[in-house]
Phi, psi and omega in degrees: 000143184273175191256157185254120156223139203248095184251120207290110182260049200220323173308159184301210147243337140168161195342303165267006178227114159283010128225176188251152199336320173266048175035066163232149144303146214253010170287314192274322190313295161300013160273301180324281211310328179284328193256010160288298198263012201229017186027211159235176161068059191220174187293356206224145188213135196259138208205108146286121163252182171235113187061120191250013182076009176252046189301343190267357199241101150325139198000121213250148186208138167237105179263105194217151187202122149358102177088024204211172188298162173224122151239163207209131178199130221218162185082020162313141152283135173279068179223163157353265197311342178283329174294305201298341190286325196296305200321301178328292162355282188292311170329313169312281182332290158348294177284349186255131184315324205228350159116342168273140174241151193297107178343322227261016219229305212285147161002154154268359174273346180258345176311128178061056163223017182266133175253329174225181160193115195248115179335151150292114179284359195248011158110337197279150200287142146211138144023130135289160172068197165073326184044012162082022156265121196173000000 
């Protein structure tokens, strides 16, 4: 099973412009650049959704999996390094039993970009704690 990362294409293009200069979302724009860099058929299966509700966090992203944390993280720039940093991410993730990944591992583009870290919602047990610092 693959890990779902959710890219809000509906986000602003950033705190003070709700679209960019060629009238894009700054959502659908970081959907593209993502869905660039995470191809298909990958450890990872890239989902444009409409609106994920994070409106004060300029492009909004979710990552979720069957048995495993769903964190949601925002305020992303629409641009290549914020994809490459989520993508990077979402691969870690992917690859980890329970969905935590070790701080020490992750990107320097998503450090101060987490808004949640939500339990698996499908019932399945996961890992308390730790909070993927380590």
């Amino acid at each position: 099973m693959r890990a779902r990362l959710i890219v809000c294409d509906t986000c602003r293009y950033s705190a003070e412009e709700k679209l960019s200069p060629d009238g894009l979302t700054g959502g659908g724009i970081l959907a593209g650049h993502i869905e660039t860099l995470a191809g298909s058929g990958g450890s990872i299966a890239v989902c444009r959704h409409s609106c994920l509700m994070g409106c004060e966090h300029a492009c909004n992203v979710a990552l979720s999996q069957k048995g495993k944390f769903t964190y949601v993280l925002g305020g992303f720039r629409p641009d290549t390094e914020a994809a490459e940093a989520i993508v990077d991410f979402a691969r870690k993730y992917a690859a980890s039993g329970s969905g935590q990944v070790p701080y020490r591992t992750w990107p320097q583009g998503v450090k101060g970009h987490f808004i949640s870290r939500v339990p698996d919602l499908s019932g399945e047990d996961v890992p308390t704690g730790g909070g993927g610092v380590g």
